[in-house]
N, C-alpha and C positions, 0 to 999 in steps of 0.2 A: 342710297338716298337718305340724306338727314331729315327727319321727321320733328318739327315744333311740338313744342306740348301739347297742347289742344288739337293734335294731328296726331298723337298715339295711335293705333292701331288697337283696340281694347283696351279703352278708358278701367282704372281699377283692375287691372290683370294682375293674377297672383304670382310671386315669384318666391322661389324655394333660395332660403339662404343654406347652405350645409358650409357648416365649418365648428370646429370640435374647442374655439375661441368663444364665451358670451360677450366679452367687450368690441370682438370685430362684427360678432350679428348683431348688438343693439348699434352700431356705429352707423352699421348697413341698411338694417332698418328704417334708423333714422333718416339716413340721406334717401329711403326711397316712398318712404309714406311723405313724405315733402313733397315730394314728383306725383303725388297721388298712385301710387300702387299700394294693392294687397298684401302683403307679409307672411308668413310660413314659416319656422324655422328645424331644421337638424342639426345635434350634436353629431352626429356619427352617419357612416353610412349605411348602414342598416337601416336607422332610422328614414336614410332619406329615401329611399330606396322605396318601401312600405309609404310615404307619403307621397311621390310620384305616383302609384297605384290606387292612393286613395285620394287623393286631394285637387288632381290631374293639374299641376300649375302650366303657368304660360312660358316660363323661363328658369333656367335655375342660375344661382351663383354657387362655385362648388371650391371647396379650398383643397389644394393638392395633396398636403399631407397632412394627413390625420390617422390617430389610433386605429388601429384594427380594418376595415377598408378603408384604404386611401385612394384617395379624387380618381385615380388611371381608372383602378376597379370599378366604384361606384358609376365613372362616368361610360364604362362600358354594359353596366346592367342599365343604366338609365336607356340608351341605344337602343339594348334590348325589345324593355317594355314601348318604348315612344321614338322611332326613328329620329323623329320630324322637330323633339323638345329639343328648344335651343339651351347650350349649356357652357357658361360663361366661366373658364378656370380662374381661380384666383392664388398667388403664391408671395411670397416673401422671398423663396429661395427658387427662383425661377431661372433657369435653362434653358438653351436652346435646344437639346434634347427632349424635355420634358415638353417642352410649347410644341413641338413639333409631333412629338407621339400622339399627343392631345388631338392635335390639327389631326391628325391619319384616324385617330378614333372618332371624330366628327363633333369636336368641341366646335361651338362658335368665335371665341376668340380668348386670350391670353392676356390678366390683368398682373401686374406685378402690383404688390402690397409696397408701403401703404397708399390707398386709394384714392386717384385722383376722381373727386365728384364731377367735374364735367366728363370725364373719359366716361366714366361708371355710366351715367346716366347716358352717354350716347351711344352706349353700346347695346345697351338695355334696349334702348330705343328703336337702332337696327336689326338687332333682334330679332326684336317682337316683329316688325316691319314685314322682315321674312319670312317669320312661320304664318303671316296672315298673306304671304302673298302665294306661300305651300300651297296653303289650304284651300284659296281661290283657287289656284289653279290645279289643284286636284277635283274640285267641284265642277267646274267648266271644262276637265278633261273627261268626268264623270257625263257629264252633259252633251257633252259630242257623243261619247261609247255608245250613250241610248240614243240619240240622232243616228250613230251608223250602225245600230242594229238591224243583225237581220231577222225578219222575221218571219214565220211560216208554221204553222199546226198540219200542213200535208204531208202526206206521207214521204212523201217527195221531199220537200224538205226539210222535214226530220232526220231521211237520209243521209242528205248532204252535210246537215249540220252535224252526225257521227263522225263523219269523216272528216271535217276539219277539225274535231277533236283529234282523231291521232296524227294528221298528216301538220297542223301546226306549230307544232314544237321541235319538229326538223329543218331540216333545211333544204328540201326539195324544189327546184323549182314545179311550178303548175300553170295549167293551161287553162281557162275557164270560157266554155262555148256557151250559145245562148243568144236569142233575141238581143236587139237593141231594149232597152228600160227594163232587161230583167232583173238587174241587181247586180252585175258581173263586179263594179268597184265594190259594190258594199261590202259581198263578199269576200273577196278581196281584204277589205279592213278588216271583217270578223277574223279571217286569216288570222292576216296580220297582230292583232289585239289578244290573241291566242299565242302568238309565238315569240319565241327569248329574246329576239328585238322590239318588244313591245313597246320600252321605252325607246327608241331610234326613230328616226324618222320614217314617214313613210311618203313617195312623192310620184305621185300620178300625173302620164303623161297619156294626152288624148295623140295616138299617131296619127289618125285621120284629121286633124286638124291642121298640122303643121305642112309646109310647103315640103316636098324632095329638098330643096335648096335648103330650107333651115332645120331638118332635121336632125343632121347628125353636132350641130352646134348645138341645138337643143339637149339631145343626151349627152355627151362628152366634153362639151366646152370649146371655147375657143383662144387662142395666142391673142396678145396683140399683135396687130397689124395680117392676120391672118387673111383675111378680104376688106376691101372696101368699108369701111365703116366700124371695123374691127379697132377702137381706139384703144380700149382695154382687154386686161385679160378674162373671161367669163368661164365662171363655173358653172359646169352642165350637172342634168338630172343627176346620173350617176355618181359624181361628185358629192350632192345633196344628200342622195339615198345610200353612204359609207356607213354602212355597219346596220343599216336597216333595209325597209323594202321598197323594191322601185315597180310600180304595175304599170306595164305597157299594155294600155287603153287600144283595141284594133291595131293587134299588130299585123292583121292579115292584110291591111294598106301600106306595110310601112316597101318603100324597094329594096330591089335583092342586094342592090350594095349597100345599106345599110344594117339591112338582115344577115350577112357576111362577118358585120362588125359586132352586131350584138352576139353573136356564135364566139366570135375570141370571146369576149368579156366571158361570155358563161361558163369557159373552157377553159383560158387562163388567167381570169380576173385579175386583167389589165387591161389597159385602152389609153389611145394619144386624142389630145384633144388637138382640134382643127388649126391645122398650120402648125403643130407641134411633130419633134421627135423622140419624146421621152415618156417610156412608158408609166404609168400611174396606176399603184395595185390600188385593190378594190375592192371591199367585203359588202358585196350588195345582194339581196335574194330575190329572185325576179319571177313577178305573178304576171303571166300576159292573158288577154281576153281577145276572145275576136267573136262578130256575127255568122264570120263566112265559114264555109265548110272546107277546111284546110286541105284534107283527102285531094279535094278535088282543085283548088289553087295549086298544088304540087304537082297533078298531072296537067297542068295545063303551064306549067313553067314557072309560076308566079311567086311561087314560093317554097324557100327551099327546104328540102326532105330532111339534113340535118339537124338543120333549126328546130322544125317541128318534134321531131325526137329528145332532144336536147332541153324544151320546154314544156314537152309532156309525159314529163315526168310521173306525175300525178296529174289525172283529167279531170275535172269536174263540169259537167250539161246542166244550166240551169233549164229548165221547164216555161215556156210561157204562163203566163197570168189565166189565160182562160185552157188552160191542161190545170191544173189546182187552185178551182174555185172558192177552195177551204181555205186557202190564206187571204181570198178578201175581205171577211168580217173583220178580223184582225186589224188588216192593214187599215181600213176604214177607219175602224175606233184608233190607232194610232197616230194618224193624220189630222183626224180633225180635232184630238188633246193637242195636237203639236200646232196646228191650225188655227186652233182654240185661245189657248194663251199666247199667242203670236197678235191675232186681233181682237183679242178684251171678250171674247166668248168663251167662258170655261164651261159651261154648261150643254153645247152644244152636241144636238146629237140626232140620229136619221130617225125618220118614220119606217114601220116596219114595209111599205110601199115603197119606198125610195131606195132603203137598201135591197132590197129586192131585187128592183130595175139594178142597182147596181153591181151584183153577183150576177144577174144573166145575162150583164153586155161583155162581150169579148177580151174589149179593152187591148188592140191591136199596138198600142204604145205601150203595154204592159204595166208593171209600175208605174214608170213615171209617167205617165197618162196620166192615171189614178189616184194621185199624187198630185196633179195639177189641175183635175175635176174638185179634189178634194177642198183645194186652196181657193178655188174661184168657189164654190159653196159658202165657204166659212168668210166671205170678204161679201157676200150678198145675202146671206142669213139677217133677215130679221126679228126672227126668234129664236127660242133656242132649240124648236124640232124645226128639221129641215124637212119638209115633206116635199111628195114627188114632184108636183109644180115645179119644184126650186131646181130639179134635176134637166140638164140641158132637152133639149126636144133626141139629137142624136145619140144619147145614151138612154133616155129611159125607154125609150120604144122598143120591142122585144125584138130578141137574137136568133137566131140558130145554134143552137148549140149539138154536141155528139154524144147519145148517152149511154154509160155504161151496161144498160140493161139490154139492148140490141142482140135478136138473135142472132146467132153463128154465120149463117146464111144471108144476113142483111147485114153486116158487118161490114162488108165492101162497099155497097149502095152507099151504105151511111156515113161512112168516111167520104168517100167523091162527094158525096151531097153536099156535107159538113163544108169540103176544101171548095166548092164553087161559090157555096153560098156565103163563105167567108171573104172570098177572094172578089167578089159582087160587093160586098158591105164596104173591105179595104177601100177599093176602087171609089163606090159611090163618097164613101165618108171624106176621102182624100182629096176629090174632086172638089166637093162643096165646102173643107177648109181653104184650100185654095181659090177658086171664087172669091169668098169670104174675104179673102186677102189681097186681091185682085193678083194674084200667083206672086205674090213675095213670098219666097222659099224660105227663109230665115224666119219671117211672122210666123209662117204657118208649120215652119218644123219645130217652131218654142211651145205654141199651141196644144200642138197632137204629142208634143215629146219625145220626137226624132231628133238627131243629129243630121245638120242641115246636109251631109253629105249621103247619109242614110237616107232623105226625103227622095234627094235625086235617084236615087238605084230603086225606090220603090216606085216611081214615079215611070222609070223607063221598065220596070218589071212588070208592072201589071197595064202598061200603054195607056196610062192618063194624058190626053192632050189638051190645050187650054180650047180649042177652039173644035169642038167637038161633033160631027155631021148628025 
């Protein structure tokens, strides 16, 4: 993209001229304080070197041969110190050789002497363009990292997060079990954000979303004319996810002949896409999550025993939200900063009664529940404490909870107690979202922060009916 002058990218940005000539740096100079930029200069490369480090410019021009380090060297210690500094060769005796070594040591581009001022100045231009578009997008990469962070001071997940220290930097496939809105993606990302694909893509698929019919077009792709509708030819997940990570979201819905097909891919990373007969290799690392209890999907037919070995490799159990009540302060204060600058409240923060109610409710949507309490708080905040008032009627009212101080002997009771009295709360609270919704299952599984296919299985699990004697 050509950038106008008054569309610089860092109006007065410095640029290092090195060249061991003073009639080609005042020349240079000249032609670039006309363009309004800042000025620098090195005789040598030493010199330039040491002013790189201390001057930190926005661009350099660097001349290829000169006394004592010449331009290959100097523009390989520039690298060093500043990945990112763009660095503009300039030559008299230029080579396609020498441009191209350049080009492989991460010069930005190749001027041959003498100088043409509109080249000089557009290249300047583009440049600079780019290392402001780096540096965006290293800030907004920065910005995501702490959006998919995960977060936890339990012990619990203290744990968890040892382990994806040493298990991220291989290449293992993993299995991660757990509630609906535990974290199972995020996780996942920290994975991933962890491991030598970090820069590669990473591309999540919900399998409980997709129909049997369009699943395996979804992962693998499809020909043209493969079925119906099939005009062109479409790259699948796996496609996407070449040389990084692909997480299958519930793969304990996905069917057995599709589970069949991800089993080759895991095994000899390849796969034909739909209507195709030409295999296609595949460097993909595969993090699958599920709610269900695999064990028992496998003894009942549903899915298969290789697979599940094949992908459990490494296991990781997140924990429900109300089994480590210690990571809801946390999560709290990190919702409602993110909650906070999202709706013009930066100051916002709980009363010590509202956080309260909100550490002793269960929070059966886990996370993302709580995460979605959070957002509805911070969008009806009229000040900047939120006190209990502000807290729904169904969460600040006190819980049951199981506690760890329980004698020996009541240990049993108090679990049973615990699991009725929980499974009383589900039921009623689920009930009265729906109501609430007049049982649209989509309103009410965005609401509570289920997956509308998870509402249903909770729905026929604990025998909520709309119409109730």
């Amino acid at each position: 993209m050509v950038y106008e002058k008054d569309q610089v990218p860092g109006s007065r940005a410095l640029i290092l001229i090195v060249d061991d000539e003073q009639r080609v740096r005042d020349s240079v100079r000249t032609i670039l304080e006309d363009e309004d930029y800042s000025v620098i200069e090195a005789a040598d490369g030493q010199m330039a070197l040491a002013m790189v480090t201390s001057e930190k410019p926005d661009g350099v021009l660097l001349d290829i041969w000169m006394p004592g380090l010449d331009g290959i060297e100097v523009l390989q210690g520039i690298k060093q110190l500043d990945a990112d500094l763009p660095v503009i060769i300039m030559s008299g005796h230029g080579t396609i050789e020498t441009a191209v070594k350049a080009a492989k040591l991460g010069a930005y581009d190749f001027l041959e002497k003498p100088l043409s001022i509109d080249r000089l100045t557009l290249v300047i231009r583009n440049a600079l363009s780019q290392r402001t578009l780096v540096e965006e997008n290293r800030a907004l990469r920065g910005g995501q990292e702490q959006q998919h962070e995960f977060i936890g001071i339990s012990q619990q997940i203290k744990g968890i997060l040892d382990q994806v220290r040493i298990v991220a930097p291989t290449q293992a496939s993993i299995l991660i079990t757990g509630e609906n809105g535990t974290g199972k993606e995020l996780l996942a990302r920290a994975i991933h954000a962890r491991s030598k694909r970090q820069a590669q893509a990473f591309v999540a698929v919900n399998c409980a979303a997709i129909p049997d019919t369009l699943i395996e077009s979804e992962l693998f792709g499809h020909e043209r004319g493969a079925f119906t509708g099939a005009t062109t030819r479409k790259m699948g997940k796996f496609d996407l996810a070449h040389n990084g990570t692909l997480f299958l979201d519930e793969i304990g819905d996905m069917s057995l002949a599709t589970q069949a097909k991800i089993l080759r891919v895991l095994e000899e990373r390849v796969f034909q896409r739909v209507g195709g007969n030409r295999d296609i290799s595949v460097d993909v690392r595969v993090i699958a999550a599920t709610n269900k209890a695999l064990g028992e999907e496998i003894s009942r037919g549903r899915f298969r025993e290789d697979l599940f070995f094949r992908l459990n490799v490494f296991p990781f159990h997140l924990p429900p939200l109300r089994e480590r009540e210690d990571d809801i302060p946390p999560l709290l204060n990190r919702f409602l900063a993110e909650y906070g600058r999202m709706y013009g409240k930066q100051n916002l923060r709980l009363s010590p009664q509202a956080e309260q109610a909100l550490v002793l409710y269960p929070w059966p949507g886990n996370v993302r529940e709580l995460r979605n309490v959070v957002e509805r708080l911070a969008i009806i905040a009229q000040t900047d404490i939120i006190e209990l008032s502000t807290v729904p009627p169904s969460v600040r009212q006190p819980q049951v909870r199981k506690h760890a101080g329980s004698r020996p002997d009541d240990v049993e009771t108090v679990e049973t107690d615990y699991r009725r009295a929980r499974e009383r709360f589900e039921r009623q609270f689920l009930k009265d979202r729906l109501d609430e919704n007049e049982w649209n299952i989509s309103r009410t599984a965005e609401q509570v922060g289920l997956e509308r296919s998870n509402l249903h299985r909770k729905i026929k699990q604990l025998g909520i009916k709309q119409l109730e004697e």
